[in-house]
N, C-alpha and C positions, 0 to 999 in steps of 0.2 A: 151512290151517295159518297160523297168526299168524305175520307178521316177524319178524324178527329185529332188534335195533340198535345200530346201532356204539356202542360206548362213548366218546363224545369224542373225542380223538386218537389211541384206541391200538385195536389190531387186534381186542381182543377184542365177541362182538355178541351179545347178550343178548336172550331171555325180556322183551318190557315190560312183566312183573311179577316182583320180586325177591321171592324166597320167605324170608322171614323167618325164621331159627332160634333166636328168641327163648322160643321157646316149649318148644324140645329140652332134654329135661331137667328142663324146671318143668311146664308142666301137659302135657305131651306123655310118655309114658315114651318107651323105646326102639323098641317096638313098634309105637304110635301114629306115632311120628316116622316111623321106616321106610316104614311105611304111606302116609302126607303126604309125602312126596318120591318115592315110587315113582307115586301120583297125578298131582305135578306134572310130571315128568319124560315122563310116558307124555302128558300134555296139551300137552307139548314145551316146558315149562317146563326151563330149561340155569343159572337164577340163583341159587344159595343165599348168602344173606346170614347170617354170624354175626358173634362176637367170644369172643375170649379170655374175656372176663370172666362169658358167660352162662354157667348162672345162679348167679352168686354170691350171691345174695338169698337165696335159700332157704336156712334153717338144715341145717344135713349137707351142706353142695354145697362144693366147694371153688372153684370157675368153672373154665372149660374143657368142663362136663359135654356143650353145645351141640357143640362142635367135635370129641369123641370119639366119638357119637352119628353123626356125620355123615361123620369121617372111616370107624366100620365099616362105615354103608351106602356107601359109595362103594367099600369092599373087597368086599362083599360081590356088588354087583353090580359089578363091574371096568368101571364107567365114567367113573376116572377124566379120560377125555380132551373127554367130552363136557358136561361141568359147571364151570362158572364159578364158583368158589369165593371171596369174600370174607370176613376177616375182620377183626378191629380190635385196635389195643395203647394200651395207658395206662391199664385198668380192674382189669387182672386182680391180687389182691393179692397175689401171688408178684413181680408183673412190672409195678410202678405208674408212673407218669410216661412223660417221652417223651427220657430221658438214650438219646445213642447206644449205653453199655452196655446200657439198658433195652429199647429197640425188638429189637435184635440176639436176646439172650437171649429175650424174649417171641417173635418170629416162631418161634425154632426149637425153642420150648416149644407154639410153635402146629400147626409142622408135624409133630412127634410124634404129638399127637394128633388129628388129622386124618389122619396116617399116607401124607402124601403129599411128594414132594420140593419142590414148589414152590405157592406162593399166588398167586391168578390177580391177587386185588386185596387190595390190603392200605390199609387205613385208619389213620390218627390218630385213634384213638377220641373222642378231644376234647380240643383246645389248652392248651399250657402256655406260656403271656406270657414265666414265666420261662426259657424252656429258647430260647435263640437258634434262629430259624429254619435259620440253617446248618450245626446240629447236628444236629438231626431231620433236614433234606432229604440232610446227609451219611453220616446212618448208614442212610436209606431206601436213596440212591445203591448203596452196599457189598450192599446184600439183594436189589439187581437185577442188579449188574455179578457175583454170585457165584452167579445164576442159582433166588436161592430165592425171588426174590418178581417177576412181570411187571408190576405196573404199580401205580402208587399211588396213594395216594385220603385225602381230608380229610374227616371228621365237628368238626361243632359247632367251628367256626375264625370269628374275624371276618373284615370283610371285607379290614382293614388288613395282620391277618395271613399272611390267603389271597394277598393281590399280594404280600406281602415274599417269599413261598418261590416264590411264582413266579418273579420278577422273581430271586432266586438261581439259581433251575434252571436259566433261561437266560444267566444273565451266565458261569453255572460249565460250563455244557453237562451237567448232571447230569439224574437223572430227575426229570420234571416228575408233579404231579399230573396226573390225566387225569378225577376224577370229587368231585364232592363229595356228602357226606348230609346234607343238612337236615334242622329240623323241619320239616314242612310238611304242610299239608292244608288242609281248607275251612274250617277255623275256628280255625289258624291260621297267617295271611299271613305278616303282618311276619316274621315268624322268618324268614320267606327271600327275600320279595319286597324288591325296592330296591336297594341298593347291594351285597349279595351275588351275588343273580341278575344283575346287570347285568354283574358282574365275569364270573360263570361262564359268563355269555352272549359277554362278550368275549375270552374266555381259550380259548371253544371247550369247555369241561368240562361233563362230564353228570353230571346230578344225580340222588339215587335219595334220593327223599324216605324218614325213619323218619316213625310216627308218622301214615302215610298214611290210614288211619280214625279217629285220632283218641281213641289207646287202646278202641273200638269201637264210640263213638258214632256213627259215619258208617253203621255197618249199618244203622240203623235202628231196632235192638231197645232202645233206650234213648229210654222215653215216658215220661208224664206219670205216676204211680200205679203204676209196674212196677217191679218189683223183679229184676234180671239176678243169674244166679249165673254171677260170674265173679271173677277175681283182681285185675282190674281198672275193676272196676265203677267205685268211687269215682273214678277220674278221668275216666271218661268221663260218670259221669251229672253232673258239674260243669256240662257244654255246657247244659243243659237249664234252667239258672239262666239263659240270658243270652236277650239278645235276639235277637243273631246266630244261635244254635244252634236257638232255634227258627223263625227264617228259613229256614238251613242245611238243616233238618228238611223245613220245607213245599215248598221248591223242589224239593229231591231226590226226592219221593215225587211230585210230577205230573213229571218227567223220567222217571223209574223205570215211571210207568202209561205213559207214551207210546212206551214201548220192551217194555214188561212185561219189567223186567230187574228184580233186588235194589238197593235203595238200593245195600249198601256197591258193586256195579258202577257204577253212576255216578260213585259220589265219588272214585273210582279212574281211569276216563274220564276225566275232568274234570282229576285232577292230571295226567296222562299228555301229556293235551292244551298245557300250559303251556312255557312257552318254557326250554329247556335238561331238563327233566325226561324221563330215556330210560326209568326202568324204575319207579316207586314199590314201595317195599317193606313190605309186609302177610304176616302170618304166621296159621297155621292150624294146630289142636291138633287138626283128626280130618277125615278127607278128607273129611266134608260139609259143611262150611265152605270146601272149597276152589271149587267151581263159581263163588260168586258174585265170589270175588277173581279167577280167572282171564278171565271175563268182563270183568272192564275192561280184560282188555288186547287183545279184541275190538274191543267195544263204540264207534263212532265219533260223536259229540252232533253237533249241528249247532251252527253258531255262534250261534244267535240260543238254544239251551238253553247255551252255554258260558258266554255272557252271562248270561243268568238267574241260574245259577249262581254266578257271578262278584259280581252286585249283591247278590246276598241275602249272600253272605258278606263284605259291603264293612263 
C-alpha cells in the first residue's frame, strides 16, 4: 500500500498522486469518470483535484460540470469522509475574480454541486494583483472560521504575492495557505523552480504540480511522424520541436527500460521526487490510462536516474 502524505502544515494526507478532474465532463462522460475514480480509489488513491470553472471550454458546458460529476459519485458511493476534495475559484463565469463577495458566492456555488458541506482544499485558481491580498486571505479566513472550507491553497500566484498573504496570515492569525499548484513538470522548470519553490520550501507548503505530463507529452506517445487523437494533442506535440523535449524523450525511455515501467511513470517519479512536491496532479479519461499514473506514485528512481533526468531537462 503506497503512503500517504501530509499535506504541508495542515492535517490533511493524501494519495502522492492527485487525480485530476479535468477531464469530468470533457472527454470523460459521467460514466467514464465514475468508473476512473472508482479505479483510483480502490488503488487507494484519496486525491481528486477539480475547479469550479471545468469544463467551461467546451461549447453547451456552463463550468461546474467536473464538480457535479464528482460531487454524485462521492453520493453515490457515501465516501464522503474518505476523499480529499479540492477545488478552485476565480475561473468560473457566474463567479469570476477573487472579490471577497466573489470567493464567498463561488465556494457555496461550489459546495452545491459537489453536494457536500465542506471543501477539504480550496485554491485561488490564479492571482489577481488587483484585488489586495488582505481581501482574499479575509474572505478565505470567513470560509474556514464558518466551517465550509479546511484549508487553503494558491494556484498560479508570484512569488511576491505568495509572501504578502502569508506574511498577513500571520501578522493577522488568520488561515494560512498550506499548499500551492504550480506549472510544473520536466520540460517545464522555471514555472516553479527558483524563487517560488524556495519560498514554498520555506514556508513549509506542499506543492501539487498541474500540468505534471506536460499536457501528455511526458507519456510518451508523442513521436516524431505520429499523429495522437487527443483534445490536446497540439500542445503537447509542441515538446517535440525543441531540443529539451527530445532529451526529456531519450532519457525517460532508458529510465523506463531500466525499471520496465511506462514513460509517463517516470516523469511522475521524478516530479514526486522534487523538493516541496507531495502529490503531482495528472488526470485520466478511462481507467486504462490510470495504471501508468498511479505507478509514479510507487515507483522510487535512484539518484544517479533523478540526475539524469534532471540534466536532460536542464
Amino acid at each position: 500500500m503506497t503512503s500517504l502524505r501530509k499535506l504541508g502544515s495542515s492535517d490533511l494526507e493524501v494519495f502522492p498522486l492527485a487525480l485530476g478532474g479535468n477531464v469530468f465532463g470533457w472527454t470523460a462522460d459521467q460514466e467514464q469518470s465514475f468508473a476512473v475514480l472508482d479505479a483510483y480509489t480502490a488503488a487507494g488513491g484519496n486525491f481528486v483535484d477539480t475547479a469550479d470553472s471545468y469544463s467551461v471550454w467546451i461549447e453547451g458546458n456552463q463550468g461546474g460540470e467536473s464538480e457535479t460529476i464528482i460531487g454524485k459519485w462521492v453520493k453515490a458511493r457515501g465516501n464522503r469522509s474518505d476523499v480529499v476534495i479540492a477545488t478552485k475559484v476565480s475561473q468560473h463565469p457566474d463567479f469570476p475574480g477573487l472579490s471577497a463577495a466573489n470567493i464567498k458566492a463561488a465556494a457555496d456555488a461550489s459546495l452545491k454541486r459537489l453536494g457536500t458541506d465542506y471543501i477539504d482544499l480550496y485554491y485561488t485558481h490564479s492571482d489577481e494583483s488587483e484585488v489586495p491580498v488582505e481581501e482574499i486571505i479575509g474572505a478565505l479566513d470567513e470560509l474556514v472560521k464558518a466551517g465550509k472550507v479546511r484549508h487553503i491553497a494558491a494556484s498560479n500566484i508570484s512569488a511576491e504575492r505568495l509572501r504578502a498573504s502569508l506574511d498577513f496570515s500571520e501578522r493577522e492569525g488568520l488561515a494560512r495557505y498550506v499548499a500551492l499548484q504550480p506549472h510544473y513538470n520536466l520540460v517545464s522548470r522555471d514555472t516553479y523552480e527558483g524563487e517560488l519553490q524556495n519560498l514554498a520550501e520555506r514556508a513549509g507548503l506542499a506543492a501539487v504540480p498541474y500540468y505534471a505530463l506536460a499536457s501528455g507529452f511526458l507519456t510518451g506517445k508523442y513521436r516524431p511522424g505520429t499523429t495522437v487523437d487527443s483534445a490536446r494533442a497540439q500542445g503537447a506535440a509542441k515538446h517535440l520541436d525543441t531540443e529539451r523535449g527530445q532529451k526529456v524523450l531519450a532519457a525517460l525511455d532508458e529510465v523506463a527500460r531500466a525499471h520496465d515501467a511506462e514513460v509517463a511513470t517516470v516523469a511522475l517519479a521524478w516530479l514526486a521526487a522534487q523538493p516541496t512536491v507531495a502529490a503531482p496532479s495528472a488526470s485520466a479519461r478511462t481507467v486504462q490510462q490510470l495504471p501508468a499514473l498511479l505507478g509514479g506514485a510507487e515507483l522510487r528512481l535512484t539518484e544517479e536516474e533523478i540526475g539524469r533526468l534532471t540534466q536532460a531537462s536542464a
